[in-house]
N, C-alpha and C positions, 0 to 999 in steps of 0.2 A: 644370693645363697640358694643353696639346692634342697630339695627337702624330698621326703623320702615318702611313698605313700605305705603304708606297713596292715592295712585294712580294707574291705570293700571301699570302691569310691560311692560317696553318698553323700549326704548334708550332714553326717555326722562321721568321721575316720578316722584311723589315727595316722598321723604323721609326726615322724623321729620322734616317737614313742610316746606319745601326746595326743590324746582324745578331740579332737577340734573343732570347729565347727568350718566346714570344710564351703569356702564361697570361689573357689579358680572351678577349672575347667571348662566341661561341656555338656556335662549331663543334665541337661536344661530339665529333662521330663521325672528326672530316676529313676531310670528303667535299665541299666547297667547291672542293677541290686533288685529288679523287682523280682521275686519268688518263681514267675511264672517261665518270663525270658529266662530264668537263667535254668529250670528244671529242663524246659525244652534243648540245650546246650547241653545238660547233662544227658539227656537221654536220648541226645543223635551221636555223641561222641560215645557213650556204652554199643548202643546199636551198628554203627559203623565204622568208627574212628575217628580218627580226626581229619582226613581228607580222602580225595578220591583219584588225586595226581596228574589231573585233566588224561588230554588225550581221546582217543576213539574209545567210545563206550563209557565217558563218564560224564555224562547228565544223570540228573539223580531225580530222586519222586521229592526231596525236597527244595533242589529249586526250581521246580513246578510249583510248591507247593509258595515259595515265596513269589513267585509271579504271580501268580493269581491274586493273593493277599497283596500286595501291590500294586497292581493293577486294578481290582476291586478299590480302593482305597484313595486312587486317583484318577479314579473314572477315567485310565488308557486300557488302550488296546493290547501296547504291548511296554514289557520291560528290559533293560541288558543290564545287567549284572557284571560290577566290574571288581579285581582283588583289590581299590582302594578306591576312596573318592579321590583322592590325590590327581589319579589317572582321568579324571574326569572332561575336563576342562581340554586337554591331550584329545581324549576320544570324538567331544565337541569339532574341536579345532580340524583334525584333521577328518574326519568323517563327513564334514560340513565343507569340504574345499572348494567343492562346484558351484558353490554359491555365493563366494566372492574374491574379491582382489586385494581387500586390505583388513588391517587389522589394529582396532583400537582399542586401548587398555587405560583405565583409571589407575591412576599415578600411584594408589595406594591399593589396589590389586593384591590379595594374596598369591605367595608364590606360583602356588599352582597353576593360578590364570597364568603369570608370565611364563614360567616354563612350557605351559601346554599350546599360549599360541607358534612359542619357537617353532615346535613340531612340524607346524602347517607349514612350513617353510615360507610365509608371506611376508611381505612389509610388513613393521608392526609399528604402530604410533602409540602416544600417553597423550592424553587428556587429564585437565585439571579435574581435584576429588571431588567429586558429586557435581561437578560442573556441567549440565548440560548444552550452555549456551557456548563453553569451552568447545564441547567435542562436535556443536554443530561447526565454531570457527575451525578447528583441524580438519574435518571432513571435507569444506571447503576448500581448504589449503592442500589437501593430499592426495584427493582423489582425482586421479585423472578421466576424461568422458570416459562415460559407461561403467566407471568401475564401481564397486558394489561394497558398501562397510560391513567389518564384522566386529560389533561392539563386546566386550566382554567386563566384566565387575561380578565383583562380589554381592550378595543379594545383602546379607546384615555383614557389617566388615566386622574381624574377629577379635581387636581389642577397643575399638571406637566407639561398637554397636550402633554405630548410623546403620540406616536402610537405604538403600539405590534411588534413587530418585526415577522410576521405570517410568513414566508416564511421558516424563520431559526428555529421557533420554531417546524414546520412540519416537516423539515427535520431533526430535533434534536429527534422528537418521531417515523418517519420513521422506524427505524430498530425495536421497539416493536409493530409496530400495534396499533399507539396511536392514541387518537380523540383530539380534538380542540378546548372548549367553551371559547365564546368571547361573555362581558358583554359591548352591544356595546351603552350604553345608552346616553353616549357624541357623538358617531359618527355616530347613525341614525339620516337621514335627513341633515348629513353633508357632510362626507366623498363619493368619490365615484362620480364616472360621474354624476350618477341620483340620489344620496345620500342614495343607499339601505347599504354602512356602509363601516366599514374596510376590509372586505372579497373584495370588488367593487373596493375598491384603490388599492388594490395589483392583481389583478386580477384574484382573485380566488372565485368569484360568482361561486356557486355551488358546491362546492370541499365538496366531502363527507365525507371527515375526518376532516370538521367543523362542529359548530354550535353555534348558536348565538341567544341573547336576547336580545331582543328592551326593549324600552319605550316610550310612546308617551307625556311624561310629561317636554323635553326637548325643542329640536328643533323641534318638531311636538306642541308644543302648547297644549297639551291636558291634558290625563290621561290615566292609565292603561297601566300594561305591555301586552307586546306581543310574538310569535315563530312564524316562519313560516316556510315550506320546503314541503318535499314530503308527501303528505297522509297516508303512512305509518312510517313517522320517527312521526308525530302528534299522533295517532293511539299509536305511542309506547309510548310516553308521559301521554296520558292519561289514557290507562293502568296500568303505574305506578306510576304515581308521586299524591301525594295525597293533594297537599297543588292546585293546581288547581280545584279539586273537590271537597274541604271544604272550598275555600271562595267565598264570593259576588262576582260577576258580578260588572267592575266599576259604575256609573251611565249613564243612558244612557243620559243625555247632554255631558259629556264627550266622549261620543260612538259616539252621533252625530259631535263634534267639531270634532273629532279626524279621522273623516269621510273626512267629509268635508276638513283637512288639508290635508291627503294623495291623494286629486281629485286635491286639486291647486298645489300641488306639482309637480303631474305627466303629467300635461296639462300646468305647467309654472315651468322652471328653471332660471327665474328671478333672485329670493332672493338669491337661490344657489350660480350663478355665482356673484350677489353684495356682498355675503358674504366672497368668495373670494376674490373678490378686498378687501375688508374693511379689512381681516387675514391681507393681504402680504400688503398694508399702516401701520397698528399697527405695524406688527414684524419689517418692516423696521422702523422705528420711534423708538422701544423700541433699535433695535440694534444702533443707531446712538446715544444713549442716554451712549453706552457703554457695556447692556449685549447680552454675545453671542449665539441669538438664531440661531435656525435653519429655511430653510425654510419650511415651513409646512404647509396645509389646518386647519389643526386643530383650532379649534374658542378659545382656550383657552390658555392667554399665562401669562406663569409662571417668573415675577420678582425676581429669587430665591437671598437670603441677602448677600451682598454684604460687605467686611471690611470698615468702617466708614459711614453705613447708617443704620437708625433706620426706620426700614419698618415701624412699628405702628405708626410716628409721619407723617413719609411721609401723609399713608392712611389717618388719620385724618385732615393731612393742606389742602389734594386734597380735604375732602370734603367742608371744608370752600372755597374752591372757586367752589361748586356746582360737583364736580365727584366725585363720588365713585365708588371705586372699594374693592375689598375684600383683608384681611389681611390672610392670613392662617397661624398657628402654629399647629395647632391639626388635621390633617385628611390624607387619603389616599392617597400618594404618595407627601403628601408636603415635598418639600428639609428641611436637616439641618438648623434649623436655620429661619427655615419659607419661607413665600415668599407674594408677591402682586401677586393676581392671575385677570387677565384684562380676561374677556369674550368680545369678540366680534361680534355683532350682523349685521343680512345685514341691518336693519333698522337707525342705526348707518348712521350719516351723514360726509362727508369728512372733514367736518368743525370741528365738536364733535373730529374727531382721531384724526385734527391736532393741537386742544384745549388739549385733553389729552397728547398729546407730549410733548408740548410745556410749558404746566405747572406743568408737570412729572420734566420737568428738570429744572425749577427752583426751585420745592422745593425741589431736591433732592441736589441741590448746597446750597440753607438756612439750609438743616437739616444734612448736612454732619457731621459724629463727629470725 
């Protein structure tokens, strides 16, 4: 079933004309709705419009003004700025080509990973989901002397909420001189002390045998993808990668909200830490309900189907009593069988997660089959 969003996205919206309590998406922080990001949108698009059409002579004072706040914010040097994070993975791949010969892809990759390493025009290999000891055996088997891996995954995958296993996958490419991209588009602004991503959970901020691509169209509330690192790994990007230098610039209200959200971020870890308490009340509530998750930060948590329940009639009775949440069969990294995928927001009240509990489990006793 399609459903219609008809109100701000928030933890609370309406959809086909129903007040809900709103658990899909992605607005992990709710900053999509929060007052400031969005006046800042209002008053770049009054002030200038709403784009500036690229070209010669259109850099603007505010994406300076988001480099900096981005840059500030993840202690780099420099930033690129790209019209999607989509493009991200694309920009990686081919801006990174001098630096290897193959290319390896977690089987459950969002598309973007896959489309972006096509690009590179390289071999591309699959490795089993989160297997490291998998992609050390393909690496073995693929790589011919001298040649060099270019591993690529998702940082939180987008309906599973698993996180990478980065520690094991580094030491799985260790012995060829392998590098590390990580599509971290669920886990910026989440993951991570200060929520610069999954590199920051594991504590490998700065490990030069990563890299990684934002988005600010998630938990930043905004738009347009992002990279950031040292001056020269940027420098090497835009030398090569060409789909950054053939498209639009996002619009700049998106430039400003997107501003604006990485300045409340870095001056308030408010939402951060409510959004943690709001993860670890859900998972324990879905776990008491029966399935065995894990403890995790991760804002997205996956109902994978269970024998004698019909996920589709679940999703649908939740939302006659006003919650929806999302149904997944068809996307990247959804289990066998489907699953209920609950996003959880910091804006999300204690009330709402223990309404969602609590009427998870009774319709899951009325639709039992």
């Amino acid at each position: 079933m399609n459903y219609e969003m008809q109100g701000p996205m928030g933890a609370r919206t309406m959809i086909d004309g129903r007040t809900v309590d709103y658990f899909a998406g992605c607005g992990y922080l709710g900053l999509q709705n929060h007052p400031a990001v969005r006046q800042a949108a209002i008053d770049a698009l009054t002030t200038y419009g709403l784009a500036n059409s690229g070209g010669f002579g259109s850099n603007h004072p505010i994406y300076h003004q988001l480099r900096e706040a981005v840059c500030t914010y993840f202690g780099a040097e420099e930033m690129l700025y790209f019209a999607s994070g989509y493009l991200g993975n694309a920009i990686l791949a081919q801006g990174l080509c001098t630096r290897f010969e193959r290319i390896f892809i977690d089987e459950q990759a969002h598309y973007s990973v896959w489309d972006g390493a096509r690009t590179a025009g390289k071999p591309v290999h699959a490795y089993r989901h989160l297997d490291a000891d998998d992609l050390a055996a393909v690496c073995r088997r693929e790589l011919r002397p001298g040649e060099r891996p270019f591993v690529m995954t998702d940082g939180v995958f987008p309906v599973s909420g698993e996180i990478a296993p980065v520690p094991d996958l580094l030491a799985a490419i260790r012995p060829f001189d392998g590098q590390l991209c990580l599509d971290d588009a669920h886990a910026t602004g989440v993951l991570g002390a200060n929520g610069r991503g999954t590199l920051e959970h594991f504590g490998l901020d700065g490990d030069e045998r990563c890299v990684t691509s934002h988005t600010f169209s998630k938990a930043l509330g905004a738009y347009g993808g992002f990279i950031v690192g040292q001056a020269a790994l940027i420098d090497e990007l835009v030398t090569n990668a060409n789909v950054q230098e053939g498209a639009s610039r996002p619009p700049l209200p998106a430039a400003a909200a997107a501003c604006t959200a990485v300045t409340l971020l870095r001056h308030d870890d408010s939402l951060r830490r409510q959004l943690r308490a709001n993860v670890a009340q859900a998972r324990a509530g879905a776990r008491a309900l029966g399935w065995p998750l894990p403890d995790s930060p991760a804002p997205v948590i996956c109902l994978a189907q269970r024998d004698g329940l019909d996920l589709a009639r679940i999703q649908a009775d939740l939302f006659t009593h006003d919650i929806l949440v999302a149904h997944s069969t068809h996307y990247t990294s959804v289990p066998d069988g489907g699953a209920l995928r609950i996003a959880v927001f910091a804006t999300h009240t204690q009330e709402q997660i223990d309404r969602l509990v609590v009427t998870l489990g009774w319709v899951m006793q009325t639709h039992a089959v």
